[in-house]
N, C-alpha and C positions, 0 to 999 in steps of 0.2 A: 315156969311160965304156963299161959293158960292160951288154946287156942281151938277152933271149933270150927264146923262146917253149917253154915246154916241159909235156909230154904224154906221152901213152902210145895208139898211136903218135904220132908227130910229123914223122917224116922228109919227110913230105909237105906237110908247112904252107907256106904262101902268106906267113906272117907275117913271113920274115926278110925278101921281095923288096921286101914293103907298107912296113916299118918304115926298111930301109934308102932307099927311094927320099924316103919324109920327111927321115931324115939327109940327103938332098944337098939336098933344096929348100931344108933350115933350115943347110945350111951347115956341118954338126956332124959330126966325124967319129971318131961313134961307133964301137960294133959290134954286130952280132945277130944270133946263130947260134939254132938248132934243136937242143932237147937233150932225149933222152928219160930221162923220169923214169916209174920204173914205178909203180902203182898202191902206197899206202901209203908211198912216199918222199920225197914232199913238205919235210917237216918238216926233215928230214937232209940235204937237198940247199941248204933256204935258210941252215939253221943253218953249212952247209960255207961260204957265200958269204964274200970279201972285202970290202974297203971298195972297189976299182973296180968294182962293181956299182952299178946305179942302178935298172932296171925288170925286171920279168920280164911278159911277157903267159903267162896259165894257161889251161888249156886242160882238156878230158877228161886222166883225170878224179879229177883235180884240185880240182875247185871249190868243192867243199863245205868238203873240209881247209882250204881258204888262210884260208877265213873267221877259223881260230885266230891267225895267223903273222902280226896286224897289226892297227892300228888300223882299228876299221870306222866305215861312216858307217849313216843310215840306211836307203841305199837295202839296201846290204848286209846289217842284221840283218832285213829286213821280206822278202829272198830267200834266205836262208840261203845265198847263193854270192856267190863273186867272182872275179874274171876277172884282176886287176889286183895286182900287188906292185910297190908303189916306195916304197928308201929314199932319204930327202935329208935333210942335215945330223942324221944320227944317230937319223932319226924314221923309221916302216915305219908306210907305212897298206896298206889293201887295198881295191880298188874295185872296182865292177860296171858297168863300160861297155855292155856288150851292153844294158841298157835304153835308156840314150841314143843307142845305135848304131841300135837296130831304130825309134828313131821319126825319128832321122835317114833311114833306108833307106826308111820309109815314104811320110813327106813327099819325099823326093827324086822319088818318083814318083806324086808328086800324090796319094795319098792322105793325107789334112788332117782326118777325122772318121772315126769308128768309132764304130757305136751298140752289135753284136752280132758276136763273135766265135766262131768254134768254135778250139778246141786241138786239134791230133791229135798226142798226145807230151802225159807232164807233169814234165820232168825239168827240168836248171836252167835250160835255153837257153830250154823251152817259159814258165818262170815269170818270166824278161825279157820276152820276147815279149809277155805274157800284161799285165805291169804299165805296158810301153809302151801298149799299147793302152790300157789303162785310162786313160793321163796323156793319150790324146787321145779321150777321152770315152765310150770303151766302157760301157754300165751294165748288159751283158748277157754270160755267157760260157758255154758249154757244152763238158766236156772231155772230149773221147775217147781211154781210152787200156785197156788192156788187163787191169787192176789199180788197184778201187778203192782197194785201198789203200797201195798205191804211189802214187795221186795227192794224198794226203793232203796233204801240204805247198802244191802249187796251188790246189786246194780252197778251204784256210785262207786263203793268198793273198788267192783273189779274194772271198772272205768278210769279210775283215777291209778290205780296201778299199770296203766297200761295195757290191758290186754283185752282182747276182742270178748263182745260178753255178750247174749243173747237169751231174752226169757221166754217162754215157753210155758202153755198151761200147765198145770200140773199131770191132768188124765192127757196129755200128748205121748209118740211115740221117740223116744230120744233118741242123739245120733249116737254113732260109734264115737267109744272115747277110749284113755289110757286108765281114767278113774272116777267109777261113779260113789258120790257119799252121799249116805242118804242122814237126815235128821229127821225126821217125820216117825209118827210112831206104827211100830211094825204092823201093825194090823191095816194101815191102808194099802199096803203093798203087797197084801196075800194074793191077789189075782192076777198081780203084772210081774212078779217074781221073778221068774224065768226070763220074762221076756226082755226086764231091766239088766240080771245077770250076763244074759247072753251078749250083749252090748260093750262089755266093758272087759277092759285085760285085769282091773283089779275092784273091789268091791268093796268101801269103808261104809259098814252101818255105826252107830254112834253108839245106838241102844245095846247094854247090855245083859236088863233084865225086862221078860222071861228071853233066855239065849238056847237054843243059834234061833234069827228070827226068820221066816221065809226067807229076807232076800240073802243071808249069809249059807243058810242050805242050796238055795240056789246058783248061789255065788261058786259055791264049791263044786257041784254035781256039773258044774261049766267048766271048772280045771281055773276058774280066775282066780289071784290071789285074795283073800279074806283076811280083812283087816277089823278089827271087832271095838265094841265101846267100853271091853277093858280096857287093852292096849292104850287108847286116850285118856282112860280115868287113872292108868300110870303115869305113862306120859306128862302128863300134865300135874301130877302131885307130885313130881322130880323134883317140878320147875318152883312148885310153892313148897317145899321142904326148904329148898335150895336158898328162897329168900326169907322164910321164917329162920332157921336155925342158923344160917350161915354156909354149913357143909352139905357137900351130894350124898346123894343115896342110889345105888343101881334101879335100876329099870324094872328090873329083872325080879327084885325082892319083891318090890311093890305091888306086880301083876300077878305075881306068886299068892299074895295076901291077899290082893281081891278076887282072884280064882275061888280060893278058899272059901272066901266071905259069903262071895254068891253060893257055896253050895250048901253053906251053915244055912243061910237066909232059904235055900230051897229046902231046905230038911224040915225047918220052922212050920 
């Protein structure tokens, strides 16, 4: 069977090394390459597929399109994205792993409750993040991103779940919380580092290259827990192993192979 990760860029993903090293645990000898699909090409690229096709992991940006290209569940229409394309015996759903990834990446590193979060980013990655949290107890959220109305969809989000939700410009000074994650890419956060870390008991940045970023140095030199954009890029390839192949794969393997990957990629 044939399955791949594709984006815009993509040349750089982690995702064939992570997915292939699951094929050897489970035995299975698939394939999964890295294929870039430019922004608006979605559609034409799955409609081109064969029948030896089985998964594709989606990526930027991508994610909002796939929601059309398959059956969705609920977590999918209550996020407007999805990460996930697999067909089996003539049926195409589409799935959102990165929620189950990031409270797998959570709990992996002992964070187990969340009462108050901050967002920094409200785009799709920020609105898994955002609903993991909530599935571990969050009843408080404040989102900081640059366009209130570009966050409109998080917003809604954390609205419609129930829980008190509050935005906030992005250069504002945020409150004490149990968990800030940032999605935003690390270089706008080199000046407020500290002062984002210091805020928070634990610290999930998303990004995982170039690694550790400001705020994850920062996050540590504060004694908060550091929660990193491997641990998620695990996490979340559990969850689409899990529905490409059938069988699980540890955690544990996974993050091992993209540890790796990034340092092959920094040697490069």
């Amino acid at each position: 069977m044939r399955c791949a990760v594709i984006g815009h860029p993509v040349a750089h993903s982690l995702s064939p090394a992570i997915h292939r090293a699951a094929y050897q645990v489970l035995g299975l000898e698939w394939s999964y390459q890295a294929i870039d699909v430019e922004p608006g090409g979605l559609r034409a690229f799955i409609e081109g597929l064969d029948g030896s096709w089985r998964g594709l992991s989606v990526t930027m940006p991508h994610k909002a399109d796939l929601v059309e290209l398959g059956e969705t569940d609920a977590t999918v229409d209550m996020l407007g994205a999805a990460n996930t394309w697999v067909c089996r015996d003539g049926t195409t759903i589409v799935r959102n792993t990165d929620v189950t990834g990031a409270e797998a990446a959570l709990r992996a590193r002992g964070v187990t409750d969340v009462e108050k979060v901050v967002m920094l980013g409200a785009g799709a990655t920020a609105r898994s993040v955002l609903a993991a949290a909530i599935g571990m107890g969050a009843g408080e959220a404040v989102v900081m991103s640059r366009s209130r109305e570009r966050s409109t969809k998080i917003l809604k989000l954390a609205d419609g779940l129930g829980i008190r939700v509050a935005w906030l410009p992005f250069e504002s000074e945020p409150p004490r919380c149990n968990l800030i994650v940032s999605t935003v890419p690390a270089g706008s956060l080199i000046r407020r580092a500290e002062d984002l870390a210091a805020r928070a008991n634990a610290v999930f940045d998303v990004v995982y290259d170039p690694w550790p970023t400001p705020l994850a140095v920062a996050g540590k030199i504060a004694g908060a827990t550091v929660i990193d954009g491997l641990d998620l890029l695990a996490g979340q390839a559990v969850g689409q192993v899990q529905l490409m192949t059938g069988y699980p794969v540890p955690m544990d393997v996974l993050r091992s192979t993209a540890q790796n990957g990034l340092a092959e990629h920094a040697r490069l």
